[in-house]
N, C-alpha and C positions, 0 to 999 in steps of 0.2 A: 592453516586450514583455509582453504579455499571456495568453503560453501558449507550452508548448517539448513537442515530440511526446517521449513515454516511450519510444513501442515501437511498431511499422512493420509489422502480420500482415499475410500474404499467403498463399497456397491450403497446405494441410500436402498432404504425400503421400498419393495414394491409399492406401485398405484395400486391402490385396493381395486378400482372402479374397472384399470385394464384387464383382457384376461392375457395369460402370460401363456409362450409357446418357446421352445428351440427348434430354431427352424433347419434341418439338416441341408449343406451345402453339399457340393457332385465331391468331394472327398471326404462325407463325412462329420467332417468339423459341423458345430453347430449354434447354432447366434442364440444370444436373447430378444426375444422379440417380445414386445407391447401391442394388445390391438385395443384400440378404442373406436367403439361403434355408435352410432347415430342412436335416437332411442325409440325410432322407427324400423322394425328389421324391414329387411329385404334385400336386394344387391345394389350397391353405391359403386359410386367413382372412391378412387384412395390415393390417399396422401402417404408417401413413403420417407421416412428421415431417418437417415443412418447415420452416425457417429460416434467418438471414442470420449462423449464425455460425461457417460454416465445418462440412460434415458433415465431416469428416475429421481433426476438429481434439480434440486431448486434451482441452480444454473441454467438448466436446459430448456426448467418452464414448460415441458412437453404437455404437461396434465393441463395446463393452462392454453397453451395452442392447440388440444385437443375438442375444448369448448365449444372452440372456433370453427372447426371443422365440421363437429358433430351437427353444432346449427344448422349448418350448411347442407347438412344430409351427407355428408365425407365421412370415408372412417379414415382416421390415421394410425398407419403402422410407424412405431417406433424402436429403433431396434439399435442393439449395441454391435460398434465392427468388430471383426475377427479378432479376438486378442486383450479386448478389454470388457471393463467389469464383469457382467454374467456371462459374457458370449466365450466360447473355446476358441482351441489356436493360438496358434504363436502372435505373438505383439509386434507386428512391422507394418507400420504405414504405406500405404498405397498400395502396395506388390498383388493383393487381391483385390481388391474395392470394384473392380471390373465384372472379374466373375462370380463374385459373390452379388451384387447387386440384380445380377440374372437368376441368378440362382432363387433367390428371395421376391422377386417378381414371378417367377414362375409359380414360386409357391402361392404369391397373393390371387392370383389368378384362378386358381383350383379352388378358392374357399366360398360358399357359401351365401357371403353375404359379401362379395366383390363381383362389379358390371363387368370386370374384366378390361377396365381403364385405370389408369394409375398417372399423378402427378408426383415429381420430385422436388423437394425445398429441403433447402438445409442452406445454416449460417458456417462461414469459416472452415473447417475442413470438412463437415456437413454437407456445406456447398460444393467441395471438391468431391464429394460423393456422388452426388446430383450430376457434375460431369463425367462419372466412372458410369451411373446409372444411362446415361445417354448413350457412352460410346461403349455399351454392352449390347447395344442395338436389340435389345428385347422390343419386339411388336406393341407392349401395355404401353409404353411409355407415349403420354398423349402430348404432355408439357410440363416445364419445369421453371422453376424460380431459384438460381445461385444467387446467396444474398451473402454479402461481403467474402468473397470470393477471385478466384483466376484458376482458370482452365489451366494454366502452370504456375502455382502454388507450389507442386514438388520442386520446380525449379531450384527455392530454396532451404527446402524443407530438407528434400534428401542431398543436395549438392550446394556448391557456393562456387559459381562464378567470376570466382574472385577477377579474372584475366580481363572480363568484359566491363565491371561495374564494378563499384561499392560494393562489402558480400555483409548482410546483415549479419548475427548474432543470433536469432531469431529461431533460424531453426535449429541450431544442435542445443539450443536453449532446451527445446519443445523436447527434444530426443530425449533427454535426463527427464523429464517432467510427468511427460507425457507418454510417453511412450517403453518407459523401462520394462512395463509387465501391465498386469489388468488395472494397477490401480493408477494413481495422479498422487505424486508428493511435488507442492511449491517449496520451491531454493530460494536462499540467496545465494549468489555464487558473486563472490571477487574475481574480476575479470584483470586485475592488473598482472596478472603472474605474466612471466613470457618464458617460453612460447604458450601460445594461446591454447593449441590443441592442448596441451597437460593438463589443463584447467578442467576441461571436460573427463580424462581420462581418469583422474585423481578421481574427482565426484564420483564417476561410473563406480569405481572401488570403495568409494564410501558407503554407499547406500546400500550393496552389498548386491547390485541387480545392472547388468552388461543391457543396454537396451542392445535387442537383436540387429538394430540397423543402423547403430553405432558404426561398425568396420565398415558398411560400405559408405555411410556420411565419411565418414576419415579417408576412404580409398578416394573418393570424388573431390574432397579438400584440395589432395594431393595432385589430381591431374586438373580441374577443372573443371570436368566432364559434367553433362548438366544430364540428368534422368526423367523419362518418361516413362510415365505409369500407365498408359493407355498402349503400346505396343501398334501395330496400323492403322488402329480406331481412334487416331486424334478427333477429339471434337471439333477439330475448324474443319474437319471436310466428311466429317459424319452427320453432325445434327442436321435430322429436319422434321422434329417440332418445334412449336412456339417454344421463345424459353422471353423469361422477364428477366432482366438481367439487374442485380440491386446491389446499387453504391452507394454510400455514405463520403460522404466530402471530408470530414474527422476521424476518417479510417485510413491514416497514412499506412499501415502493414499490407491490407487486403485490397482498400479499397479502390486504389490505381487498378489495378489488375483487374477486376471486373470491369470499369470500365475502358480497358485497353479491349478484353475482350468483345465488347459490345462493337467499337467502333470497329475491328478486324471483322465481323461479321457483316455488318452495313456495307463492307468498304469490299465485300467478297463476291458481289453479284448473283447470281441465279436467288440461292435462297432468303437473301437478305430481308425481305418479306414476313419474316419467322419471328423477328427479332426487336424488342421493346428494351425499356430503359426505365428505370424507375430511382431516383439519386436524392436522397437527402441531406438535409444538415445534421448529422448526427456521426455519432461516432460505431464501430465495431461493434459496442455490446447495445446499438440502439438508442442510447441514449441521447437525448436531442440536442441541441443547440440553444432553445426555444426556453430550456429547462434549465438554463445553467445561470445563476449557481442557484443550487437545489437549498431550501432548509436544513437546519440542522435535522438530522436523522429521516431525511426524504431520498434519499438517492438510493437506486432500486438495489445498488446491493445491499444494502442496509435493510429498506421498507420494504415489506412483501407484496403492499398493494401498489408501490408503483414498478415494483419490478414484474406483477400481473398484468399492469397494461401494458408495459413495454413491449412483452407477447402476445398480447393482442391487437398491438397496433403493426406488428411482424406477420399476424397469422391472417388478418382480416385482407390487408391488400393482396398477400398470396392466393387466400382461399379464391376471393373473387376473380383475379386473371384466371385460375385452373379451374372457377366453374365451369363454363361453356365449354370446355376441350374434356373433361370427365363425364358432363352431363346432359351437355348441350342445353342447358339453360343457361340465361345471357348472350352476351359479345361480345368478345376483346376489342381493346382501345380503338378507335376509327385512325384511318393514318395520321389525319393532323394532328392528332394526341396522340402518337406513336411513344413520345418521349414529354415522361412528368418527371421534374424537378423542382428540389426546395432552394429557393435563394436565402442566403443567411442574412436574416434578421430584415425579410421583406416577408417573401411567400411563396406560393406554389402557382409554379407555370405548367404550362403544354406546349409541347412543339411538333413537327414530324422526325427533325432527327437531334442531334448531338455533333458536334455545337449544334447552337438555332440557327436559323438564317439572319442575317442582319446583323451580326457580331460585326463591330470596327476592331480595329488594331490602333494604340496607341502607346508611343514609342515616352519612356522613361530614361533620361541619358543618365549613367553612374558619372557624379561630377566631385568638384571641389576635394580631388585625389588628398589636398595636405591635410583634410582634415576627417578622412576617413578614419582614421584608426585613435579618433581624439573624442576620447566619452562616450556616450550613447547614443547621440544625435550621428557621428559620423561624416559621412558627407553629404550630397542631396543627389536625391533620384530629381532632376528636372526635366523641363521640359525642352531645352535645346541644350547640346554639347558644347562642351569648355572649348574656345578654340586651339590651345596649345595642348598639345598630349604632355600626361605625368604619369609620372607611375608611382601605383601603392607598392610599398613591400610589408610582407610579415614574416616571420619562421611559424614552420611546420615542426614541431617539437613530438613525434612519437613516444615519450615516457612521458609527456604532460598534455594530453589531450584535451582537445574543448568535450566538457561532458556533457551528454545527454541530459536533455534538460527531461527528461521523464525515465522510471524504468521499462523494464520489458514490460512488466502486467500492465502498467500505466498507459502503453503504446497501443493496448487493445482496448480501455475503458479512459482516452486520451479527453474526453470532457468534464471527467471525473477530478483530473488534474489542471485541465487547460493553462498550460503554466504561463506566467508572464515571463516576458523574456530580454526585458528592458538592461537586468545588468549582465545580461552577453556582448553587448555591444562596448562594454567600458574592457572588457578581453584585449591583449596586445596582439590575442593568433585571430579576432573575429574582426573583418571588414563592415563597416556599416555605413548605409547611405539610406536617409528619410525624404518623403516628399514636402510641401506644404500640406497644409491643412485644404482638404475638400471643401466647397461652397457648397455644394448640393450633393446628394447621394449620387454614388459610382459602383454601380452595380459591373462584377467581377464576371464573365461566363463563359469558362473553358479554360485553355490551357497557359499560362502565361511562359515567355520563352524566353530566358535567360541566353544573351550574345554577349561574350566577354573575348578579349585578348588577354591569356595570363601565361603562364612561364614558369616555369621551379627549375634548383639548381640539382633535385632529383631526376630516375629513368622516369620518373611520372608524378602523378600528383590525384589526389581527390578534392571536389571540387563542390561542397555544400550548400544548398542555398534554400533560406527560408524568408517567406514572402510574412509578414507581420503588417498588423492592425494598431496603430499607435491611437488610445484612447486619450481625450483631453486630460485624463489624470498622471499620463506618462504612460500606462501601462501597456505591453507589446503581448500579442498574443498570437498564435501562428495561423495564418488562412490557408497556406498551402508550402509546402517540400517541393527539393528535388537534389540531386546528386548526379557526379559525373565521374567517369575515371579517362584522366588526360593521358593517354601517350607522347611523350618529348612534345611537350608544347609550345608553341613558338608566338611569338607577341605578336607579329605580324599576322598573325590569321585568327579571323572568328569565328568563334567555336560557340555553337548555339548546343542550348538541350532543354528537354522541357523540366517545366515544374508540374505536381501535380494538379490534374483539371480539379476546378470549385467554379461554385456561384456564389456570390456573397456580395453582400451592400456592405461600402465603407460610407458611413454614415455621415453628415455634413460635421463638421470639425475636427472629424478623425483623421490621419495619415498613412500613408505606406511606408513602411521600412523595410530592405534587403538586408538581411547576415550572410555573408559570405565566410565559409570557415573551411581549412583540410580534415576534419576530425567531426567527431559524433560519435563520441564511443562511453557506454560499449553498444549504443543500439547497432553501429557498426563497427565492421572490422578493424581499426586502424590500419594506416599504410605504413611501412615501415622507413621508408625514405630511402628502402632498398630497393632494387628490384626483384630478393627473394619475398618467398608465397609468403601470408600476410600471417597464414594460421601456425608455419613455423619457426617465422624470424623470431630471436633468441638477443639479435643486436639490432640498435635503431640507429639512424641517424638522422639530425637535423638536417632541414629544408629549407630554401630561401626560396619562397615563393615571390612572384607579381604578378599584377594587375597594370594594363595600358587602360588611361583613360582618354577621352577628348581629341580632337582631329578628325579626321577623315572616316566613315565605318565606325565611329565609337563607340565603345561597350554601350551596352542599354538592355533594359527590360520590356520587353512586349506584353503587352496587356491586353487582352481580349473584355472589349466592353460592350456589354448589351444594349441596343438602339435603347431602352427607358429611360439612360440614362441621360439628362439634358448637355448640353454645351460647357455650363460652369462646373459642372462633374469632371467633366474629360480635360478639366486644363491644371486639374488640382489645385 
């Protein structure tokens, strides 16, 4: 048996307080829609959020965001997509989310107690709503807020990549879960079987429900083909309204992506203007950095009243950017506060863009190659290179993979778990190198850039790497990701890629530590150490990876450090 359902969602009870509507789309089909109104009538600005996760459901907290709104003088419509809980139509992600989001603007527009202005926010595929809502180029649309999100989000939701990158797990995950029919059943699913695609296929047949977009995730396995859901209305050359663009630094799923987005926009000329930045320390379902570790029975999925503020601290900063574009009361950020973010375990900045300006670069060399692969410590990230080059080796073992140190739900509510990650490094497949000890706080801001020379006696290799926070008690905890897929790699050349961007204060006696590993599974793919496709190799084989250290060009890590930090920060 390769998977046993946890838990069985079906529609929660209506909000008493909403009044309830189906809203008919141009074929017909017809949504559930929630309206929640201000307790002053008249015509408002409106807030529109569309998703498949249940509007009525304590997860969503909508009745709760709705508070927020209503203060404001905002009505918010909430409303189920095509295919789940109360809304009709078949269940396949994205393939409508375009035209029905016009479709349901239009409607909001004819109603009564609507100015005929509409702002979009939605979390996680919410958020990818929010971009279907944009590049539907409906007129209402004044501004929007994608908060833990990316404009390609389908990327790997309906396809996997696999040719170009690492291919997550992630989304045919979502497809069995999420997506099978109106409701939401959570799995475990045993991910060892091989070939992988069975894994999912079996499930499909267990449960007794074919998600509709199953065949064509599996036709896109198979070529690599990557899908878009927006057909000529890409959002990088449609939008132009404001939109706030919201990333969390502890959202390794979503929330690179958003902020990949952000900087393609800035970095795109004429309308770049439009476009704000708003990045905290928290993770996917919001929860903070600030808050960790929670008391016993305080963590918002558990407590109801801190899972109400969670959405109100979601709903308050949205409301405000979309007041003045609904209502024209207020003003969005002035440019030199174009862009606010949370630095981990300091506080909240403003800048005009992303990075800031005044960011240094300082260079971490991967040293002491003999004792890399020796206990936890590893080797040392320092500050000048070994002068003789050595080399690490490890095997890439595909039936023994380095595992994920969290699972898939854990990877959405990743502060919930915040794992420590100290005995990965005593792994024989996981590379490790630590700095000294910080004298003074070293604030982290932006992207740090992984330059290695390595090699496999595979067609290729994947290539791991997680940036840790070594506290004086030993404990290792992750500050930032990142992954690579090498073709024929060759020792002689340096191969840069990034990690994902964070702000964060490494605190004075705390250190950095690198993991370098081939594996991460199941949050990803494994490689099979062939060069067949990843989702139906059936046979593995060993890999003899390495690492060039020291000489000329030597591996190192780049660090992007924020000017507060002093001199005795930056030398570690």
């Amino acid at each position: 048996m390769t998977f046993e359902i946890l838990e069985h969602v079906t529609a929660a009870e209506p909000v008493a307080r909403a009044e309830q509507s189906m809203v008919r789309m141009r074929d017909g089909v017809r949504l559930a829609t929630d309206v929640y109104l201000p307790p002053v009538p008249g015509r408002h600005g409106v807030v529109l959020i569309r998703g498949p996760y249940d509007k009525n459901s304590r997860y969503q907290g909508l009745a709760d965001m709705a508070e927020v709104f209503n203060d404001r003088g905002l009505v918010l419509v909430a409303q189920d997509v095509r295919g789940k809980f109360r809304s009709e139509g078949v269940t396949h992600p994205y393939v409508s989310d375009v035209a029905d989001a016009y479709d349901t603007l239009d409607w909001i527009i004819g109603q009564s107690w609507s100015n005929g202005s509409v702002g979009l926010v939605g979390v996680s595929y919410l958020g990818f709503t929010v971009w279907a809502g944009i590049a539907s180029g409906h007129p209402a649309v004044k501004g929007a807020v994608p908060q833990g999100t990316g404009v390609n989000m389908a990327r790997h939701h309906l396809g996997s990549p696999w040719r170009q990158d690492p291919a997550p797990l992630l989304g045919a995950d979502d497809l069995l879960q999420i997506w099978a029919d109106n409701d939401i059943r959570y799995l475990s699913i045993d991910y060892t079987r091989a070939p992988l695609i069975d894994t999912f296929e079996e499930a499909a047949r267990s449960i007794g429900v074919r998600p509709p977009a199953l065949d064509d995730y599996f036709r896109r396995v198979r070529t690599g083909d990557v899908f878009n859901p927006y057909g000529d209305r890409h959002p990088y050359w449609t939008t132009n309204v404001p939109v706030l663009h919201w990333s969390n630094w502890f959202d390794p799923g979503l929330g690179p992506e958003g902020l990949h987005d952000f900087r393609y926009f800035r970095g795109a000329g004429g309308r770049r203007g439009l476009h704000y930045l708003r990045a905290e320390s928290a993770d996917h379902g919001g929860v903070r950095l600030e808050d960790i570790p929670y008391a016993d029975q305080q963590h918002p999925w558990v407590n109801d009243a801190e899972h109400t503020q969670v959405q109100y601290r979601q709903a308050i900063d949205a409301a405000d950017f979309l007041l003045p574009l609904l209502t024209g009361r207020g003003s969005l950020p002035s440019p030199s506060q174009r862009v606010r973010w949370h630095t981990g375990h300091a506080g909240w900045r403003t800048a005009e863009d992303w990075p800031p300006a005044g960011v240094v670069h300082r260079n971490l060399f991967l040293s002491a190659a003999d004792s890399a692969l020796d206990g936890s410590e590893g080797g040392a990230l320092s500050h000048h290179p070994d002068t003789e080059r050595a080399t690490v080796s490890w095997e890439h073992d595909p039936a023994s993979p380095v595992p994920s140190s969290v699972t898939h739900d854990e990877w959405w509510t990743f502060l919930a778990s915040y794992p420590d990650e100290r005995d990965f490094g005593s792994r024989s497949d996981v590379v490790t190198f630590t700095s000294e000890p910080t004298p003074t706080a070293l604030d982290i801001a932006g992207n740090a850039v992984l330059n290695v020379r390595a090699a496999t006696s595979g067609p290729s290799m994947h290539l791991f790497a997680k940036l840790l926070d070594v506290a004086p008690d030993g404990s290792a905890r992750p500050v930032s990701h990142g992954r690579t897929l090498l073709e024929r790699p060759d020792l002689e050349d340096l191969i840069s890629f990034e990690l994902d961007a964070v702000a964060y204060r490494v605190r004075p006696g705390h250190r950095l530590r690198l993991h370098l590993a081939s594996s991460d599974y199941p949050l990803w793919v494994r490689h099979p150490g062939t060069d067949e496709n990843p989702w139906h190799a059936e046979l593995f084989e060993v890999n003899h990876q390495r690492l060039l250290l020291g000489g000329l060009d030597a591996s190192h890590l780049r660090l992007p450090i924020y000017p507060d930090s002093g001199d005795e920060g930056l030398r570690l």
